[in-house]
GUVOLO-724189 format. One record per residue (C-alpha): x, y, z. Coordinates in nm, 4 decimals. Example, Ala and Ser with C-alpha at 12.3 -4.5 7.8 and 13.67 -1.06 7.14 Angstrom:
// GUVOLO-724189
{x: 1.2300; y: -0.4500; z: 0.7800}
{x: 1.3670; y: -0.1060; z: 0.7140}
This chain:
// GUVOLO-724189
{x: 0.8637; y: 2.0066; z: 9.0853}
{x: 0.5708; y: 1.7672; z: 8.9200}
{x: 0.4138; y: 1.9810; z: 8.6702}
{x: 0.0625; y: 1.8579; z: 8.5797}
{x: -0.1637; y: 1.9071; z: 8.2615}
{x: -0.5325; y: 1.8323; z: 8.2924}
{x: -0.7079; y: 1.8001; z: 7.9960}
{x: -1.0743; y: 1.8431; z: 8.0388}
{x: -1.2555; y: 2.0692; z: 8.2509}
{x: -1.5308; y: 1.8823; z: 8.3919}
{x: -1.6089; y: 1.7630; z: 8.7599}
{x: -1.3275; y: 1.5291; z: 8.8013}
{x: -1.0292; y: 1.7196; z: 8.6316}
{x: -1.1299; y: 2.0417; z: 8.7899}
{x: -1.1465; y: 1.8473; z: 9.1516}
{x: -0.8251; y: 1.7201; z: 9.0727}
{x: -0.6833; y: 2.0479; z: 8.9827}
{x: -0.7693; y: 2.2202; z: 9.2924}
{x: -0.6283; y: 1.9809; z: 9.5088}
{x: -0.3301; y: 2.0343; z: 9.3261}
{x: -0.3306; y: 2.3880; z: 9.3486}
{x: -0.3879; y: 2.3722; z: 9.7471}
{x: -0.1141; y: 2.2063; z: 9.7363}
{x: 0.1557; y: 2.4073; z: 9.5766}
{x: 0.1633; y: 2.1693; z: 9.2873}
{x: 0.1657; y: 2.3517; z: 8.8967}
{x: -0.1043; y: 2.2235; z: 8.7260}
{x: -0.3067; y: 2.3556; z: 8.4416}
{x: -0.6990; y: 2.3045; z: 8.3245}
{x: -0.7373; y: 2.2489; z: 7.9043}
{x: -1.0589; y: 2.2838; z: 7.8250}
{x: -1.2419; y: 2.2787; z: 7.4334}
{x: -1.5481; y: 2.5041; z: 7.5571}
{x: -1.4625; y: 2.8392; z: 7.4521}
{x: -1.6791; y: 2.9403; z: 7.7525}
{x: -1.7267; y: 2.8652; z: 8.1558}
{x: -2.0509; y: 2.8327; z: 8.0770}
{x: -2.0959; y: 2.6159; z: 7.7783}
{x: -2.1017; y: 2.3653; z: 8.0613}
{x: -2.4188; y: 2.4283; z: 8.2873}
{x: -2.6964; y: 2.3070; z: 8.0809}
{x: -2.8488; y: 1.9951; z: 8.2104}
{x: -2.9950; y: 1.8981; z: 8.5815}
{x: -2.8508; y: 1.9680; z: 8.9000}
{x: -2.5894; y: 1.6487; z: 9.0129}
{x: -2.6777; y: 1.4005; z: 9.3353}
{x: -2.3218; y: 1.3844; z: 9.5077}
{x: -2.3417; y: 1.1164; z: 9.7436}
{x: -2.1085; y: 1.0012; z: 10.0284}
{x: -1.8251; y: 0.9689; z: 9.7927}
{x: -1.8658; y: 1.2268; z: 9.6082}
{x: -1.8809; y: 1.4387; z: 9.9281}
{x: -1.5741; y: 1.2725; z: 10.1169}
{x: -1.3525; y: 1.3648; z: 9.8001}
{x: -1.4817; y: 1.7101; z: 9.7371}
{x: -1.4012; y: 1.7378; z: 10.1109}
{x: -1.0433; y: 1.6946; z: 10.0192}
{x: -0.9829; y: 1.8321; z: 9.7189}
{x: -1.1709; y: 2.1564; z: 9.7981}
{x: -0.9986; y: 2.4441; z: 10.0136}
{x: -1.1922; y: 2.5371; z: 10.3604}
{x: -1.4295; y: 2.8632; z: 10.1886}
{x: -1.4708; y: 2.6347; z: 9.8325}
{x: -1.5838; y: 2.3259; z: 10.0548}
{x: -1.8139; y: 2.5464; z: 10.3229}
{x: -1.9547; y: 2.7591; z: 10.0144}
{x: -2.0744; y: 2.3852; z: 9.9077}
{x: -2.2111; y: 2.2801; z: 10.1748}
{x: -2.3729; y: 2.6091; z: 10.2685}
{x: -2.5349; y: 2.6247; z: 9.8576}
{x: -2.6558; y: 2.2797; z: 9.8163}
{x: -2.9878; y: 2.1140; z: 9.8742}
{x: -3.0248; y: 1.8023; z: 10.0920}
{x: -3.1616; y: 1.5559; z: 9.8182}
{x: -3.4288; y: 1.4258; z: 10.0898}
{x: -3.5468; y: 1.2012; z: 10.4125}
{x: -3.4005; y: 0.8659; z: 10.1717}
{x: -3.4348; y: 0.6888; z: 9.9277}
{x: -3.7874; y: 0.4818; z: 9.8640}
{x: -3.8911; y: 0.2436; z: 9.6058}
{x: -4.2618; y: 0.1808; z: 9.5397}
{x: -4.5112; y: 0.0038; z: 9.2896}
{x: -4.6284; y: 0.2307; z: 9.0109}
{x: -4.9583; y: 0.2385; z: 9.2517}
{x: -4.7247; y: 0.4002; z: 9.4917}
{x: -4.7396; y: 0.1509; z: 9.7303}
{x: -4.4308; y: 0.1531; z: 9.9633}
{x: -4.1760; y: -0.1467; z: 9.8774}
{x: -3.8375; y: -0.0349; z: 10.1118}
{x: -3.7886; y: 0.2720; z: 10.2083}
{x: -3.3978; y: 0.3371; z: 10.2974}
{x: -3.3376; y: 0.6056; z: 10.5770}
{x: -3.1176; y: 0.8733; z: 10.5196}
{x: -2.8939; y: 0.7969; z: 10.8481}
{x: -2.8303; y: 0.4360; z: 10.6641}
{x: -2.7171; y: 0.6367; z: 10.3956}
{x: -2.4928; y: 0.8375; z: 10.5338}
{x: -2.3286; y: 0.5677; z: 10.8003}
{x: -2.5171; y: 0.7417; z: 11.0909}
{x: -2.3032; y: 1.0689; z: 11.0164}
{x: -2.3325; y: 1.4373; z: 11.1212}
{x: -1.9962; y: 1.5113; z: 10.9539}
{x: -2.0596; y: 1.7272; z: 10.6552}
{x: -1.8514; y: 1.5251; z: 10.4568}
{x: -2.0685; y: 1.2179; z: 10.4863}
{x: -2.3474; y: 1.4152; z: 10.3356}
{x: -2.5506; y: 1.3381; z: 10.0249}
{x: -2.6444; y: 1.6620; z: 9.8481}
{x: -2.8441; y: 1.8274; z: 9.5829}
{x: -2.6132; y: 2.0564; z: 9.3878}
{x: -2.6888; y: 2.3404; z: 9.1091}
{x: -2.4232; y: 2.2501; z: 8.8301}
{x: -2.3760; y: 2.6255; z: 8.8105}
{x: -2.2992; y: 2.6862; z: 9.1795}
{x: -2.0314; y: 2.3537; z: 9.1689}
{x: -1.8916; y: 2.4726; z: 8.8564}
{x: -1.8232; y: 2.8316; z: 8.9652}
{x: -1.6835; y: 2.6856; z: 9.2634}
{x: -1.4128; y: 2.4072; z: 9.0854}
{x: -1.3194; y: 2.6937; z: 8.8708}
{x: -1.2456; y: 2.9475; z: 9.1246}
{x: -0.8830; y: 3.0356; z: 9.1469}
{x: -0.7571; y: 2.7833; z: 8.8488}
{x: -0.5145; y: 2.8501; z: 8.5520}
{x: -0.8010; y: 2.7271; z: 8.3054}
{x: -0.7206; y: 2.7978; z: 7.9334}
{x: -1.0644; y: 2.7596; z: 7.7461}
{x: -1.1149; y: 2.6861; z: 7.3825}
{x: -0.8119; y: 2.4314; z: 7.3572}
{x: -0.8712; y: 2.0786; z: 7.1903}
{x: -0.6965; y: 1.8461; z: 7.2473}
{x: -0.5922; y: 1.6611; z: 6.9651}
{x: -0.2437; y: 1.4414; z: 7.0582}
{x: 0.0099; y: 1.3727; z: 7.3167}
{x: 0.4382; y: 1.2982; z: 7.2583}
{x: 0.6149; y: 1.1497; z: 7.5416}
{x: 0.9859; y: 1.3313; z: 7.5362}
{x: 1.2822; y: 1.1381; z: 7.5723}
{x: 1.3820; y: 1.4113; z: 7.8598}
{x: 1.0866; y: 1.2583; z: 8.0644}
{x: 0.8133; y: 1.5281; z: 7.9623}
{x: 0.5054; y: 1.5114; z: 7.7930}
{x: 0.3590; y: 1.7117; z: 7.5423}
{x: -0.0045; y: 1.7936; z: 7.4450}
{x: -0.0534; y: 1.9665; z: 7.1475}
{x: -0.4553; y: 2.1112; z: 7.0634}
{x: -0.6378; y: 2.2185; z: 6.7364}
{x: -0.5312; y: 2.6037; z: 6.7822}
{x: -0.1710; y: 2.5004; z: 6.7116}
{x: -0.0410; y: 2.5610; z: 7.0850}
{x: 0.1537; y: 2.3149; z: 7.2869}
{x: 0.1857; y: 2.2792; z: 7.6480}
{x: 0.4701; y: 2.0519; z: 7.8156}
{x: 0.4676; y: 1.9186; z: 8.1692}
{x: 0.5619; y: 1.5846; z: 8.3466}
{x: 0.2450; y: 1.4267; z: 8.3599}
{x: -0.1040; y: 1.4043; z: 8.1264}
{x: -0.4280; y: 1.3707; z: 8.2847}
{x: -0.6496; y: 1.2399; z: 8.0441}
{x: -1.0176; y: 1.4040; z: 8.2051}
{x: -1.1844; y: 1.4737; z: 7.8881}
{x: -1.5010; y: 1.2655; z: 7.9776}
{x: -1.6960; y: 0.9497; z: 7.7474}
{x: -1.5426; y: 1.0475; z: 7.3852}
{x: -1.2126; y: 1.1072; z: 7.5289}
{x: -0.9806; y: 1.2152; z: 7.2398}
{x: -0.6621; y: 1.0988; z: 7.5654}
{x: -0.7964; y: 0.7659; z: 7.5591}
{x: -0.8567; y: 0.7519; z: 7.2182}
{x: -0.4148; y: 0.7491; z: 7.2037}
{x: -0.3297; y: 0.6535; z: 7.4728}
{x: -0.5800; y: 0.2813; z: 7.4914}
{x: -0.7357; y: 0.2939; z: 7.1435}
{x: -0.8654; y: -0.0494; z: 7.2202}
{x: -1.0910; y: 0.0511; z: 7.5072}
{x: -1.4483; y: 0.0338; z: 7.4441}
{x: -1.7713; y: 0.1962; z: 7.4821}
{x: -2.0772; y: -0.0251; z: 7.4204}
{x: -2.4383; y: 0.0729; z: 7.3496}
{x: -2.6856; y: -0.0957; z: 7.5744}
{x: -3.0259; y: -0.1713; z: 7.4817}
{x: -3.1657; y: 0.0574; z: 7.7488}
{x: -3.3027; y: 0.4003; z: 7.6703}
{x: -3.4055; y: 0.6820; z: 7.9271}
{x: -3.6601; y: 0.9796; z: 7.8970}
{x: -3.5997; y: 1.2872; z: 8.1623}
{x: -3.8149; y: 1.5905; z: 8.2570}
{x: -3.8360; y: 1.8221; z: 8.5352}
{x: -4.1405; y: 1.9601; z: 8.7208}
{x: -4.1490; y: 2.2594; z: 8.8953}
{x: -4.1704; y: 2.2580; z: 9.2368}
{x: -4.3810; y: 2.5490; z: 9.3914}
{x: -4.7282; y: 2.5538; z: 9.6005}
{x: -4.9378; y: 2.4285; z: 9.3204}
{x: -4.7451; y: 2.1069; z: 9.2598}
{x: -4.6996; y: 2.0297; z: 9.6144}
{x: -5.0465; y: 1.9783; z: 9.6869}
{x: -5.0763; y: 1.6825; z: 9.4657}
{x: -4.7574; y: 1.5803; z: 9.4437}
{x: -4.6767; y: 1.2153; z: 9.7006}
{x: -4.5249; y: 1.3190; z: 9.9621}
{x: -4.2510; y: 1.0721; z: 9.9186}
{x: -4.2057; y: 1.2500; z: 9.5668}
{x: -4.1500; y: 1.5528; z: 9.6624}
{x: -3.9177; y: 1.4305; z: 9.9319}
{x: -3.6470; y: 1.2201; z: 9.8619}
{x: -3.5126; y: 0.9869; z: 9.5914}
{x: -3.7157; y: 0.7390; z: 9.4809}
{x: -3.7715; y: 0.4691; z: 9.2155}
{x: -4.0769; y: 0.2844; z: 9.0904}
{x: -4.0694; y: -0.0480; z: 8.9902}
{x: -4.3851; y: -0.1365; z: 8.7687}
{x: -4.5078; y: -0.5074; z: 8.7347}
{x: -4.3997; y: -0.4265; z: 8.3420}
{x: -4.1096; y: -0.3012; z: 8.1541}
{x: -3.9068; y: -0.0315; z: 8.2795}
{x: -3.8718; y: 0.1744; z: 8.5939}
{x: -3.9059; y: 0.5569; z: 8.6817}
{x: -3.6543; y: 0.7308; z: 8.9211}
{x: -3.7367; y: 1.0820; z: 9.0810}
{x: -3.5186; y: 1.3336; z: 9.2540}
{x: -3.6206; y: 1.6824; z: 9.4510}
{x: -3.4331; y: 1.9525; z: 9.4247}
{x: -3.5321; y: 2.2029; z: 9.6465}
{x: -3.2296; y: 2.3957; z: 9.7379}
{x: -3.2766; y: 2.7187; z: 9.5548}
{x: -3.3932; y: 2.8511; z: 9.8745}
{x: -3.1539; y: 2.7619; z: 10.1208}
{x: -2.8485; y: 2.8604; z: 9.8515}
{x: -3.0280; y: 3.2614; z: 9.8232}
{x: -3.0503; y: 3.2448; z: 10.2272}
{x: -2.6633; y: 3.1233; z: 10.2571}
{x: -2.5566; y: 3.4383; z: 10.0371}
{x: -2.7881; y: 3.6191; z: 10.2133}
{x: -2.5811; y: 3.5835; z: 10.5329}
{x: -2.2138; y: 3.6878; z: 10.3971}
{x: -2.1239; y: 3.4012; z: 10.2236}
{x: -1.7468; y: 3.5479; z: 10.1564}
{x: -1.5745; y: 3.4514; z: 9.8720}
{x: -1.4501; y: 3.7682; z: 9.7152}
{x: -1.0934; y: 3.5773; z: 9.7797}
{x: -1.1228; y: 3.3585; z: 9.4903}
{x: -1.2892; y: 3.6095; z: 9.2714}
{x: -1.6635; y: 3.4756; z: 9.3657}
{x: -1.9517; y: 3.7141; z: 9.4355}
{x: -2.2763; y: 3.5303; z: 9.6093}
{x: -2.4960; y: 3.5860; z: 9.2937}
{x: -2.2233; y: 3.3486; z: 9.0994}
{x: -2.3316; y: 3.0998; z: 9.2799}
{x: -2.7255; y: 3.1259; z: 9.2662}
{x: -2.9033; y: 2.8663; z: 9.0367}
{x: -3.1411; y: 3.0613; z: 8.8311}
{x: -3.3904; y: 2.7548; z: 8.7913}
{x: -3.6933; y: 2.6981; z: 9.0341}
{x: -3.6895; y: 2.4185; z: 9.2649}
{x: -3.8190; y: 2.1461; z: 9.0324}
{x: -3.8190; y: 1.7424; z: 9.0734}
{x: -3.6631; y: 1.5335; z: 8.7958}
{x: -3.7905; y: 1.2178; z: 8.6631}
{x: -3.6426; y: 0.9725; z: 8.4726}
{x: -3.7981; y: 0.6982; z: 8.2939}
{x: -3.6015; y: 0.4217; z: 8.1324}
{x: -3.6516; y: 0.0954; z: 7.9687}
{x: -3.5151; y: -0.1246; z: 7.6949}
{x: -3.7600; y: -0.0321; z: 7.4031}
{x: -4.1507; y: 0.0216; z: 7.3498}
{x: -4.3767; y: 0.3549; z: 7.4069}
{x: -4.3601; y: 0.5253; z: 7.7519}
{x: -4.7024; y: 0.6453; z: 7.7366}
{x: -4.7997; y: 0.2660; z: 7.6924}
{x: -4.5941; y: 0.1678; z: 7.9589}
{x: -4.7092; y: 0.3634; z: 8.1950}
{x: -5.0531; y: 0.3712; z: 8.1055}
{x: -5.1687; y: 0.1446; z: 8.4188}
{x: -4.9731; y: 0.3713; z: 8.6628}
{x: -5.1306; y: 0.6125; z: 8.9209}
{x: -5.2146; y: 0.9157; z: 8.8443}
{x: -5.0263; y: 1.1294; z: 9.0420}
{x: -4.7247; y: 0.9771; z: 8.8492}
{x: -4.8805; y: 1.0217; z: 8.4776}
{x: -4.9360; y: 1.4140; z: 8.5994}
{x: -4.5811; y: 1.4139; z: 8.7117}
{x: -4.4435; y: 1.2882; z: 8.3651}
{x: -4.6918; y: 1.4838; z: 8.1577}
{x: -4.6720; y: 1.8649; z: 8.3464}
{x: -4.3020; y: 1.8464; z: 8.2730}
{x: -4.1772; y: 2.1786; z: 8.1114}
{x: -4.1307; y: 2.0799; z: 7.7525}
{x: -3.7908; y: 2.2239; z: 7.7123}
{x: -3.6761; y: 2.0346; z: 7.9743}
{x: -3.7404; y: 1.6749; z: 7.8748}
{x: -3.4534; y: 1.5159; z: 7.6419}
{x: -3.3803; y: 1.1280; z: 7.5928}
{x: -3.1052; y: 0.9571; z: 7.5845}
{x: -2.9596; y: 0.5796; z: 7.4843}
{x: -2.7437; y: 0.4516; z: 7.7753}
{x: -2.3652; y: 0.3509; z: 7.7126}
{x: -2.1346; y: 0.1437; z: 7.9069}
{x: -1.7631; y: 0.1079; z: 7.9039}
{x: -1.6215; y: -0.2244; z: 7.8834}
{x: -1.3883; y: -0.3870; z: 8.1686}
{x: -0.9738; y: -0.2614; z: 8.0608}
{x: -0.6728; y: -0.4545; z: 8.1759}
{x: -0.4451; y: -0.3204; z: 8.3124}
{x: -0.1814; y: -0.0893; z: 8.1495}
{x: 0.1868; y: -0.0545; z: 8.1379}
{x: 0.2005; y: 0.2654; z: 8.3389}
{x: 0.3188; y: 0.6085; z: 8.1994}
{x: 0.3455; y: 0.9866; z: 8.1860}
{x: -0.0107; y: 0.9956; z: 8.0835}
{x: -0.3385; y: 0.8152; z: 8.2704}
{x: -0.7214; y: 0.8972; z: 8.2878}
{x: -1.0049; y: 1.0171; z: 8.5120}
{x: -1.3647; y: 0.9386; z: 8.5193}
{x: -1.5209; y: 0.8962; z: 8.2024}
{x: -1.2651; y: 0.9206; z: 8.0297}
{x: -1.1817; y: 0.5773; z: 8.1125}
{x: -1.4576; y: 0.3863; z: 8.3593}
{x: -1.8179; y: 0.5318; z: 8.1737}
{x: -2.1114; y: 0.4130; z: 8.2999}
{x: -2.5457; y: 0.4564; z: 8.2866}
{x: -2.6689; y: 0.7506; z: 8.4699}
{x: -2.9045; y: 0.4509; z: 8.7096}
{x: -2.7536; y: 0.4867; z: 9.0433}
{x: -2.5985; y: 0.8275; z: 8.9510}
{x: -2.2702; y: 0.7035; z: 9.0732}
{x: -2.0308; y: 0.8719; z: 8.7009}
{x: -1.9926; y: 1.1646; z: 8.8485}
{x: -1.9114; y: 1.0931; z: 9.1951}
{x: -1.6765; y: 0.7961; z: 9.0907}
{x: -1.4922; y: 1.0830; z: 8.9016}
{x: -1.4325; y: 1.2730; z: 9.2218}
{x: -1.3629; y: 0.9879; z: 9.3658}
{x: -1.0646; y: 0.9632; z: 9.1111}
{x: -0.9632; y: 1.3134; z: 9.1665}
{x: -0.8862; y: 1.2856; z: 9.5256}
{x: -0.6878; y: 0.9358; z: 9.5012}
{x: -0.4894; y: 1.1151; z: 9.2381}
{x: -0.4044; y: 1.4244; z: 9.4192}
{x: -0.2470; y: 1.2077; z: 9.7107}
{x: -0.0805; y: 0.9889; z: 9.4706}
{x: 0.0772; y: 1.3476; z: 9.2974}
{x: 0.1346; y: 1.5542; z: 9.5625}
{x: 0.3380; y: 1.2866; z: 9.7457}
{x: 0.5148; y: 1.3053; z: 9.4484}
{x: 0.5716; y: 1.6557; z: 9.4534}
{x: 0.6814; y: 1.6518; z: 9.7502}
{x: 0.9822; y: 1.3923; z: 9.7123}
{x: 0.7615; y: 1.1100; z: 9.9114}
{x: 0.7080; y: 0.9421; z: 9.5731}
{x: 0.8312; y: 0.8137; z: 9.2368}
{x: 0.6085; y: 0.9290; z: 8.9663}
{x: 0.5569; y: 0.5887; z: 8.7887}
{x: 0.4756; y: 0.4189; z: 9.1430}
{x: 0.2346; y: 0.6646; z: 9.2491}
{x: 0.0326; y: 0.6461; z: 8.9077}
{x: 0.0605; y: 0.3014; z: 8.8998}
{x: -0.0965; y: 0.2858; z: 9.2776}
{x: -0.3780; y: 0.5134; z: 9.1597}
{x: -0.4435; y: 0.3029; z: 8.8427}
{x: -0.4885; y: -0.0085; z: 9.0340}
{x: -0.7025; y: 0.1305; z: 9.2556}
{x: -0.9199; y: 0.3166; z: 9.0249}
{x: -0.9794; y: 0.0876; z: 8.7870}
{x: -1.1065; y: -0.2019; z: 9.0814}
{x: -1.3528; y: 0.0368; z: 9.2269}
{x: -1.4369; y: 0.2482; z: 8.8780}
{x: -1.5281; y: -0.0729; z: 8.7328}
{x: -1.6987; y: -0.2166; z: 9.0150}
{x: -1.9237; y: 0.1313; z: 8.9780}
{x: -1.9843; y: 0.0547; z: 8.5903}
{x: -2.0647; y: -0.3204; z: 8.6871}
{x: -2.3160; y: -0.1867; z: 8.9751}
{x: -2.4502; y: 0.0872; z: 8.7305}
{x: -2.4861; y: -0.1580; z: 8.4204}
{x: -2.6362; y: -0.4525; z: 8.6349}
{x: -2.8940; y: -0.2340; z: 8.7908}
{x: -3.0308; y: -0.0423; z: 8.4719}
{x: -3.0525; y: -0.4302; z: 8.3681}
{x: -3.2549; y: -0.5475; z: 8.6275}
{x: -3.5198; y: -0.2455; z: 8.6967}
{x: -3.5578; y: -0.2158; z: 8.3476}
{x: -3.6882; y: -0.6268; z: 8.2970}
{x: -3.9402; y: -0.6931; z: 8.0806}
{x: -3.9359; y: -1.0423; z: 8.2810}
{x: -4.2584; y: -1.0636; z: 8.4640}
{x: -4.1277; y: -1.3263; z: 8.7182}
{x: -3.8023; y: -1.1542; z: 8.7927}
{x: -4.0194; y: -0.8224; z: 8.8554}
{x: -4.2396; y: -1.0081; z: 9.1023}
{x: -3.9173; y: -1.1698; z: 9.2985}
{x: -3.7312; y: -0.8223; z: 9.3187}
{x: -4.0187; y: -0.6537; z: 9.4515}
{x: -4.0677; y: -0.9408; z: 9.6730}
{x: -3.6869; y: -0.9182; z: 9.7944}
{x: -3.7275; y: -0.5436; z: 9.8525}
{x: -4.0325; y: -0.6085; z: 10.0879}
{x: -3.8368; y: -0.8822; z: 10.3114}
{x: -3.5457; y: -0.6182; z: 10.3353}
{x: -3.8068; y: -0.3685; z: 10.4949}
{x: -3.9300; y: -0.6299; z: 10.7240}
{x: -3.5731; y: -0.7292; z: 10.8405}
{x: -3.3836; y: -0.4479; z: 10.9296}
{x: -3.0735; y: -0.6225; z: 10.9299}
{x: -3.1139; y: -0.7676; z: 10.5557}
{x: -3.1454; y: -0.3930; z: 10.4694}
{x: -2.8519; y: -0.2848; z: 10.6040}
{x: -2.6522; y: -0.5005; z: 10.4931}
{x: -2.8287; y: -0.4659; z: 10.1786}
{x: -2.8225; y: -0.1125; z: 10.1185}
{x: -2.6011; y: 0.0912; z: 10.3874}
{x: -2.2865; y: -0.0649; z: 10.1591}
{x: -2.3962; y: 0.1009; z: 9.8387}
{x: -2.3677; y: 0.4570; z: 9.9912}
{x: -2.1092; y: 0.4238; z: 10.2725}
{x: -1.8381; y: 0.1449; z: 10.1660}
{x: -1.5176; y: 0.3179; z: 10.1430}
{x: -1.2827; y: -0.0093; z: 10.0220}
{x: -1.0578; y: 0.1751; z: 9.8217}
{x: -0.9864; y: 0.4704; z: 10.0833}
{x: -0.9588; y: 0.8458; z: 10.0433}
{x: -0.6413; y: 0.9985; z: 10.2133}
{x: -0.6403; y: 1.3623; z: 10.2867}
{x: -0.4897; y: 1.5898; z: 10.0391}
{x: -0.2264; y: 1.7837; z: 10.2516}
{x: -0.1804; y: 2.1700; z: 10.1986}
């Protein structure tokens, strides 16, 4: 029997856990909030195909279909335009999805409270623990002991604690974090009758980003699935099972669209000051308690380790911008590879230091491929170069003339699946 500590109880570790749990495998959720809740402030997550396939497999059958059934569709595709909105590419949703109807090649909108509500359902989750330090037994265990003065001892650590990981902080103190020099602004705008009749239609729906002849870039998201989620609990949605009624999973915010402007320094009222107007309304009738800024941080490429009792998950160990909204997704990503890795060795199929090995090679070639994609591409919207502006605007318009350049272009960044996601048997 592989008995399995998780300590953090964000999107990743609690992915993890209930893949684990499907599959007869003891694992427990350490988490520092004292509350389920501390965790739902913020904006509602983009999982794309990745983030989807995993979910798909880490999820059990009522969990995944109360997903699917609660989240918004984040759109038609994803566009990218002048700050005139004048169309540059525009990439269809079928390339984004492979040309799938299969659920679990879907890109969705989701509320964090709905997806949080959901990964928690039917866990052993003790909140208010912090973790503070680790001991590897001499019997083969391993030990995590947290602020409170409690202990827990199983035969593996999962390190899912996020960016500041207090795991990785022990277990690879010379991993880094790095500050970038690129800083990000975010607001939301409600989305209701008013604002859709000056609102671009391409705004209001899909994913888009604008790429000014200046400094920086703006990226904008709908997220219109408030609707659809009341409607889906509406119609039975029956998870009384796993200790879920349907109003647990309704996101009390209004349909809104985010936006997100980011650059590497000056004033964004400045910036944007030659930009269409329909864009300067969107940033300015943002609801002021809803705008917040942020400097971006990047983790720095990690060798590989000698493997142990004790590895790490998502941020915890491959942290990367929010451009291309691809942390959170990677994480799940993570989650499932891990689950087949454990329960294989749960099951006899496996030796424990083989199977974690396996999943650290593989996660840390595709986690840091995401950080290099993320990092690169905050880098190059967010130019002040003039000339390298002009020739990536240029590049974007020959990939919409030539449909082939654009999917091979594009279709990869949403649909390659290199590293592989086996299903999580139950």
């Amino acid at each position: 029997m592989t008995r399995v500590l998780v300590i953090g109880g964000g999107v990743g570790g609690l992915a993890l856990a209930q893949a684990l749990t499907g599959a007869g495998v003891p694992v427990e959720v350490f988490e520092r909030d004292a509350e389920s809740a501390d965790w739902l402030q913020g904006y509602r997550i983009h999982v794309n195909r990745h983030g989807s396939r995993a979910l798909h497999r880490c999820l059990p059958r009522p969990l995944w279909e109360a997903f699917v059934a609660t989240s918004g569709r984040p759109g038609l595709g994803f566009a990218f335009q002048t700050e005139q909105l004048d169309e540059l590419l525009f990439v269809e949703e079928e390339l984004m999805t492979g040309g799938s109807d299969d659920p679990a090649d879907g890109n969705y909108a989701v509320s964090r409270i709905a997806l949080r509500r959901l990964l928690l359902a039917g866990l052993k989750v003790h909140f208010g623990r912090t973790f503070e330090r680790y001991e590897l037994g001499d019997d083969g265990t391993v030990t995590a002991f947290f602020a409170d003065g409690t202990s827990a001892t199983g035969d593996v650590l999962i390190g899912a604690d996020g960016a500041n990981s207090a795991v990785r902080g022990q277990f690879l103190p010379g991993a880094r974090r790095v500050d970038t020099d690129v800083v990000g602004v975010a607001g939301r705008v409600r989305l209701d009758d008013e604002t859709r009749a000056w609102l671009p239609a391409r705004i209001q729906h899909g994913l888009n980003i604008v790429l000014p002849r200046g400094e920086g870039f703006l990226f904008s998201a709908v997220f219109d699935g408030r609707r659809r989620t009341a409607d889906a609990l509406g119609a039975g949605l029956d998870l009384a099972g796993y200790g879920l009624t349907p109003d647990a999973l309704l996101d009390d915010i209004e349909d809104y669209v985010l936006w997100a402007f980011c650059a590497r320094a000056g004033d964004m009222d400045a910036l944007t000051s030659r930009w269409h107007p329909d864009l300067r309304r969107m940033i300015a009738d943002a609801d002021p308690a809803s705008v917040y800024s942020m400097r971006f941080k990047t983790s720095t490429p990690v060798e590989p380790w000698p493997t142990s009792r004790v590895t790490l998950l998502g941020d915890a160990i491959h942290n990367m911008t929010p451009v291309m909204g691809l942390g959170a997704n990677t994480a799940l990503r993570d989650a499932a590879l891990l689950a087949h890795q454990l329960v294989a060795v749960h099951r006899g199929e496996a030796e424990l230091l083989a199977a974690l090995h396996e999943y650290e090679r593989r996660m840390l070639a595709y986690g840091f491929d995401a950080v290099k994609t993320s990092r690169s591409s905050a880098y190059r919207f967010t130019s002040p170069n003039a000339l390298a502006k002009r020739g990536m605007r240029a590049w974007l318009r020959t990939c919409s003339a030539v449909p082939s350049m654009k999917r091979s272009s594009f279709g990869s960044t949403w649909t390659d699946d290199t590293a592989g996601l086996e299903t999580v048997s139950r």
